[in-house]
C-alpha positions as CSV (number, residue, x, y, z in Angstrom):
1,X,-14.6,-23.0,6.6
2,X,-16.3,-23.1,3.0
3,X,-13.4,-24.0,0.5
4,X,-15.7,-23.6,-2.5
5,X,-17.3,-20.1,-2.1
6,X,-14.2,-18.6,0.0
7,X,-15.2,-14.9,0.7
8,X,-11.9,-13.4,1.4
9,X,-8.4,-14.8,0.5
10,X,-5.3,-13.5,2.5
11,X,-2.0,-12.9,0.5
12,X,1.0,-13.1,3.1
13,X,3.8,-12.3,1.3
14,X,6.8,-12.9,3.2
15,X,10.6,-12.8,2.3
16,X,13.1,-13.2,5.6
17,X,10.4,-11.7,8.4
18,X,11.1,-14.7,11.2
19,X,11.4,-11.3,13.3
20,X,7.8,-10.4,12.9
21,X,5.8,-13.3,11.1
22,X,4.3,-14.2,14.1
23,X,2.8,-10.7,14.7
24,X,1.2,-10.5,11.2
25,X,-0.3,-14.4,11.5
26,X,-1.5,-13.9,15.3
27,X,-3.2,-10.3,13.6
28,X,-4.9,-12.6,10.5
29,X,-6.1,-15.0,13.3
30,X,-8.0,-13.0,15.8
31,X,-10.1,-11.4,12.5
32,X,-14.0,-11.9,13.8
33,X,-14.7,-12.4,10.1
34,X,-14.2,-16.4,9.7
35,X,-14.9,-17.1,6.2
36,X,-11.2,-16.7,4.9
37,X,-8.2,-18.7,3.7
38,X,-4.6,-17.4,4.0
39,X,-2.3,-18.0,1.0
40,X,1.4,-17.9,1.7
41,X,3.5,-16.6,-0.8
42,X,7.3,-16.8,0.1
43,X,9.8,-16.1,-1.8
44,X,12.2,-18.7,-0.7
45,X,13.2,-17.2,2.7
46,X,16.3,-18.1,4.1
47,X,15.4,-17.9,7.9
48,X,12.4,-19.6,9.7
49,X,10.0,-17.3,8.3
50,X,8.2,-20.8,6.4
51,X,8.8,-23.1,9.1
52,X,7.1,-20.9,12.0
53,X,4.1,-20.5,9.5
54,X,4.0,-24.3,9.2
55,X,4.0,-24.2,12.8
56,X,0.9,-22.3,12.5
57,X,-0.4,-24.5,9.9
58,X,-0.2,-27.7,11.9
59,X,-3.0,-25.7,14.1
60,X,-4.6,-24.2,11.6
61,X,-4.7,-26.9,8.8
62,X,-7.7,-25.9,6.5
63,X,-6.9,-22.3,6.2
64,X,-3.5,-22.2,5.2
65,X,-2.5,-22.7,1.0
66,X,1.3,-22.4,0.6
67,X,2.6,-21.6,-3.0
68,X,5.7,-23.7,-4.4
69,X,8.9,-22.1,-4.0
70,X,11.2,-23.6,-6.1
71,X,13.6,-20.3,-6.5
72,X,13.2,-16.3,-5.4
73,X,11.7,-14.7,-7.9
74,X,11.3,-10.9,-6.3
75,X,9.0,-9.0,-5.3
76,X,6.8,-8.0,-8.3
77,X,7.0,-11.9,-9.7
78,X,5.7,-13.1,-6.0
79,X,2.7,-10.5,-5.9
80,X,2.3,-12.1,-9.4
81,X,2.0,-15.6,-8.5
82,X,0.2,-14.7,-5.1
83,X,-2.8,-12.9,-6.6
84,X,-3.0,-15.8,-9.3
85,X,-3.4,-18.4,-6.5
86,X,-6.2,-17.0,-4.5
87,X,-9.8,-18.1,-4.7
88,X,-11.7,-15.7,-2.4
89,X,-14.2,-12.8,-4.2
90,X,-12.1,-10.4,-2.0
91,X,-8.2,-10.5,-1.8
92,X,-6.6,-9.0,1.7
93,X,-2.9,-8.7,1.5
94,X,-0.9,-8.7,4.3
95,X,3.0,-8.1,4.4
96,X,4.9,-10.6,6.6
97,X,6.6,-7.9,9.0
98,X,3.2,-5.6,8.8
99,X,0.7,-6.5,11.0
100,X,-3.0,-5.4,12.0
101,X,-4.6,-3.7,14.7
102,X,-8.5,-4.8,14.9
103,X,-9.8,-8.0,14.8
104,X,-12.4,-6.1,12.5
105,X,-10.4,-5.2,10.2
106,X,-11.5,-7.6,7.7
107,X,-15.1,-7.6,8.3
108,X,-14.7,-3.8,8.0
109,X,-13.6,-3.7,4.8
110,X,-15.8,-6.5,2.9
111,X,-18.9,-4.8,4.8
112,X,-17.6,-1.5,2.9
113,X,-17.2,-3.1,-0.4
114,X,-20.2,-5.1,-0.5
115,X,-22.2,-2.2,0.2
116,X,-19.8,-0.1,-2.3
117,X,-19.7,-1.8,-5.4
118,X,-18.3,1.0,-7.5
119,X,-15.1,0.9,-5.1
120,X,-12.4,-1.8,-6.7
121,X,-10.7,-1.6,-3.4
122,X,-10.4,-0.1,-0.3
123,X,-7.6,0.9,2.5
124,X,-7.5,1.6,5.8
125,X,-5.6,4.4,7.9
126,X,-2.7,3.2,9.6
127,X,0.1,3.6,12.0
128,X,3.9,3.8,10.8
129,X,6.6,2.5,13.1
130,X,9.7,3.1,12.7
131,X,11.4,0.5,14.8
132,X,15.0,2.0,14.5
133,X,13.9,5.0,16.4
134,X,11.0,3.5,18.8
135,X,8.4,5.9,16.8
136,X,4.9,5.7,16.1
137,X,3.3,8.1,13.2
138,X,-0.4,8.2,12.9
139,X,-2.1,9.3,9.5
140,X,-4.4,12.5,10.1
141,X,-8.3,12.3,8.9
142,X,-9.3,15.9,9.7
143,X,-12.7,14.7,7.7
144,X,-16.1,13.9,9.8
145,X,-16.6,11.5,7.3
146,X,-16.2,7.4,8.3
147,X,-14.6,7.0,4.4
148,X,-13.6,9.0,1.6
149,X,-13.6,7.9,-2.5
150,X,-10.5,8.3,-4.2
151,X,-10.2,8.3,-7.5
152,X,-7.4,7.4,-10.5
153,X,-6.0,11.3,-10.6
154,X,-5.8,11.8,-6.9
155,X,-3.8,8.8,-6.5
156,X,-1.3,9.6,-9.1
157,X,-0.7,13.0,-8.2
158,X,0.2,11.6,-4.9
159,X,0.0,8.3,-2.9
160,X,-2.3,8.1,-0.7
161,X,-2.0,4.9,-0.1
162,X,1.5,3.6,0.1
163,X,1.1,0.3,2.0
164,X,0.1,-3.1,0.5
165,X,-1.2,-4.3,4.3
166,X,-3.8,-1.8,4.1
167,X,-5.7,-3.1,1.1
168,X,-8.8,-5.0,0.2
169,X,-9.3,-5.6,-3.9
170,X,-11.7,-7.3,-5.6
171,X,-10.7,-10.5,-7.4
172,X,-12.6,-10.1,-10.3
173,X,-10.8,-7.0,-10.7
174,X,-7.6,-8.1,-9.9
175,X,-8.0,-11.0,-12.8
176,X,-8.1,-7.8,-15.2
177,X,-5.3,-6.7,-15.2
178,X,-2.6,-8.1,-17.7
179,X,0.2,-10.0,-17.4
180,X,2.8,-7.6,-18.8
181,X,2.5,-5.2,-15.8
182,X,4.3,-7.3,-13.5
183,X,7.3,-7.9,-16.3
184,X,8.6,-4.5,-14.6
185,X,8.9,-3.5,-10.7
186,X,5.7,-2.5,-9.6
187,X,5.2,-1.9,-5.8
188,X,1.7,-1.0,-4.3
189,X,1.4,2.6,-5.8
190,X,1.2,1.1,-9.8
191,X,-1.1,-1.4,-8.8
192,X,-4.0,0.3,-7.2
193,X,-3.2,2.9,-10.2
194,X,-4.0,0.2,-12.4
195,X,-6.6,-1.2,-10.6
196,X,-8.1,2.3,-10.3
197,X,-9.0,2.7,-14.0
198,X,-11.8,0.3,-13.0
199,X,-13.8,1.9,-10.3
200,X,-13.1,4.0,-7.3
201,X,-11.3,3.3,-4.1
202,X,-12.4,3.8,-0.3
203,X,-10.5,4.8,1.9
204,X,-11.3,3.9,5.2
205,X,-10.5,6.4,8.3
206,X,-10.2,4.3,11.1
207,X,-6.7,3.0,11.8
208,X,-6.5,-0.5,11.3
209,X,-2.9,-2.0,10.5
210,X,0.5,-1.1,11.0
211,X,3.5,-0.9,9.0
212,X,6.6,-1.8,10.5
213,X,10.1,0.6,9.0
214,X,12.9,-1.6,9.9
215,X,16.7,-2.0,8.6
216,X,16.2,-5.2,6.5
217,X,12.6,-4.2,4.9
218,X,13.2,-4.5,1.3
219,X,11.4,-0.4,1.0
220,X,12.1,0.9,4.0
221,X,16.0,0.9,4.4
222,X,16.3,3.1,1.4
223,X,17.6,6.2,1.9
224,X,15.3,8.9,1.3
225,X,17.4,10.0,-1.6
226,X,17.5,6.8,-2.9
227,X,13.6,6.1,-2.7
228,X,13.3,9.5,-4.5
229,X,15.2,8.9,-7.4
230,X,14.2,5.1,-8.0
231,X,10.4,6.9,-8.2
232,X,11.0,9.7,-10.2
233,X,12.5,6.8,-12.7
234,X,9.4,4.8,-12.4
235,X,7.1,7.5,-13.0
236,X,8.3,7.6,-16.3
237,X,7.6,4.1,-16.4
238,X,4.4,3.8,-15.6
239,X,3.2,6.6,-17.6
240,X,4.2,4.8,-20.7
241,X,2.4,1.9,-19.3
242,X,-0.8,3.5,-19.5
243,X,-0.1,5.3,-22.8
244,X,0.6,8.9,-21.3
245,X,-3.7,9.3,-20.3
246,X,-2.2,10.7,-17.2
247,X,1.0,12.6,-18.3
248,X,0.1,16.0,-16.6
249,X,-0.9,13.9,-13.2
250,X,2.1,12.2,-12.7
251,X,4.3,15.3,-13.5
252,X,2.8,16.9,-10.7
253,X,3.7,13.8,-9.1
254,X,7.4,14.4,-10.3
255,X,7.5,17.7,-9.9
256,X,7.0,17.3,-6.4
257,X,9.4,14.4,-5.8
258,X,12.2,16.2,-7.6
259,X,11.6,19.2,-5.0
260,X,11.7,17.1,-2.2
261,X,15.4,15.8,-4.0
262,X,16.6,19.2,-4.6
263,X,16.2,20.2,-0.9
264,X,18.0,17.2,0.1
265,X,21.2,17.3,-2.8
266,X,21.2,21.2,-2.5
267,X,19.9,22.6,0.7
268,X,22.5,25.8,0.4
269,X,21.0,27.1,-2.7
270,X,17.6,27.9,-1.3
271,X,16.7,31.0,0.6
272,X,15.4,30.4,4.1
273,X,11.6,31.2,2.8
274,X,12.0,28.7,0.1
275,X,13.1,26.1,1.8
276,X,10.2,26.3,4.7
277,X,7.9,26.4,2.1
278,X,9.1,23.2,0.1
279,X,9.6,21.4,3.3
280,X,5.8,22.6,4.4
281,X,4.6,21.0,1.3
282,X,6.8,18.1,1.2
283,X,5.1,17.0,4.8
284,X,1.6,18.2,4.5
285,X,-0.5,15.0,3.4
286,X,-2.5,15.2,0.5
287,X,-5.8,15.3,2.4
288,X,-5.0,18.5,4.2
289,X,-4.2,20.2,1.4
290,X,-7.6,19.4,-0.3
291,X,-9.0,21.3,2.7
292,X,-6.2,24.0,2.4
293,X,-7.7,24.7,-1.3
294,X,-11.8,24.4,0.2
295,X,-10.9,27.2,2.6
296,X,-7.8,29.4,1.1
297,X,-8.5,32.0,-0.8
298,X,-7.1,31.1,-4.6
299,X,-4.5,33.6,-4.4
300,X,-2.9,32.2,-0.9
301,X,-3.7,28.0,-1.9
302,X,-2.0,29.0,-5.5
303,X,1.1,30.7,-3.9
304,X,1.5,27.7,-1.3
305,X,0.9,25.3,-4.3
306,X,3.2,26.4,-6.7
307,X,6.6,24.8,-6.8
């Protein structure tokens, strides 16, 4: 492997995943694409999460670059000091209880961007599996299309994204952004907002990773209530951040999360019609409903729209 000109960096950022670390590091391995290096950014786990990817390590010597862990610093601070320590011109991250699917996943993705230079990053379809039930949810692409751009209001008025695994950014883009973001949570949605005000984003249809829902994930054992209300907080947050240019996007944003809340807190005050059509929007992903508004007359797409 070249250690001077490295193409792609991978960010495994692991905090107690001993359960499924081995998944995601056998997924990195089997990539086709060779000209890589894997930077491990623990948080100080307190299982054998480190000492199985040493394991690795010992077989892989020249591709693995742990960071110091000298105390747990959270999430946000360890995406912080993760994207700081990697030298590729492309930066793949990887969760440590996600994992992916292809072995061409990453030659996929640095094929797209090299040959899209407007696109700051790109993501990949994916499968969701929620481990406490045994259930595996696909994504939909209804396009004919092999990618679709997305752009900084799209993402804000809903997340299309909402999975660090999936995601390929540029470095030099990454290098932008300033220090003070991280000095509040930010999970993958703020970041490839932020990001976004660079360049566009691919989106790549063909279903390449999976994200694991289990009881410990740090995410995914929220109640949906809870993941709600902590958003709707942030969204306030984040608009600040980037000095209210996008105050109308993210209110649509809000206004659909706080829907989603009030059917949940207060399901008996909502005629039977109302509540099938909040809980038909609240499901219908964002990509459908761009095809809803192609095809539906205005008057039908504006009634199904409105909250």
């Amino acid at each position: 492997m070249n250690t001077t000109n490295i193409k792609v960096s991978v960010l495994l950022v692991t905090y107690n995943h001993e359960l499924y670390i081995r998944e995601a590091l056998d997924s990195i391995l089997m990539q086709t694409f060779e000209d890589y290096e894997i930077v491990v950014a623990d948080d100080r786990s307190t299982d054998s999460t480190l000492e199985i990817i040493k394991e690795y390590a010992v077989r892989w010597p020249d591709r693995f670059v742990f960071i110091n862990s000298p105390q747990n610093l959270g999430i946000t601070k360890n995406y912080q000091r993760g994207f700081k320590a990697c030298r590729g011109e492309y930066i793949a991250v990887l969760e440590g209880d996600d994992y992916w699917s292809t072995p061409n996943k990453l030659s996929m993705h640095i094929d797209f961007l090299d040959k899209n230079r407007e696109c700051v990053l790109s993501f990949n379809r994916y499968v969701v599996y929620d481990t406490n039930k045994g259930r595996h949810n696909i994504q939909p692409w209804p396009l004919t299309s092999e990618f679709q751009y997305i752009t900084i209001t799209d993402l804000i008025r809903e997340n299309f994204i909402g999975n660090f695994s999936t995601c390929v950014y540029r470095a030099d883009v990454i290098k932008k952004i300033d220090d003070s973001l991280f000095d509040f949570t930010v999970y993958d949605w703020m970041l490839n907002i932020v990001m976004a005000q660079y360049g566009l984003i691919g989106y790549l249809g063909e279903v390449m990773s999976v994200y694991r829902l289990h009881s410990s994930g740090t995410w995914s054992n929220k109640k949906q209530e809870e993941k709600l209300k902590d958003t709707i907080r942030l969204i306030d947050i984040y608009d600040n951040y980037l000095e209210n240019k996008y105050t109308d996007e993210f209110g649509e944003h809000k206004s659909k999360l706080t829907t989603q809340l009030y059917i949940i807190e207060e399901p008996t005050k909502l005629t039977g019609r109302q509540l099938l059509k909040y809980r038909i929007k609240s499901i219908t992903p964002p990509i459908i409903i761009q095809i809803m508004k192609w095809v539906l007359p205005p008057i039908v797409f504006n009634y199904f729209k409105r909250s």
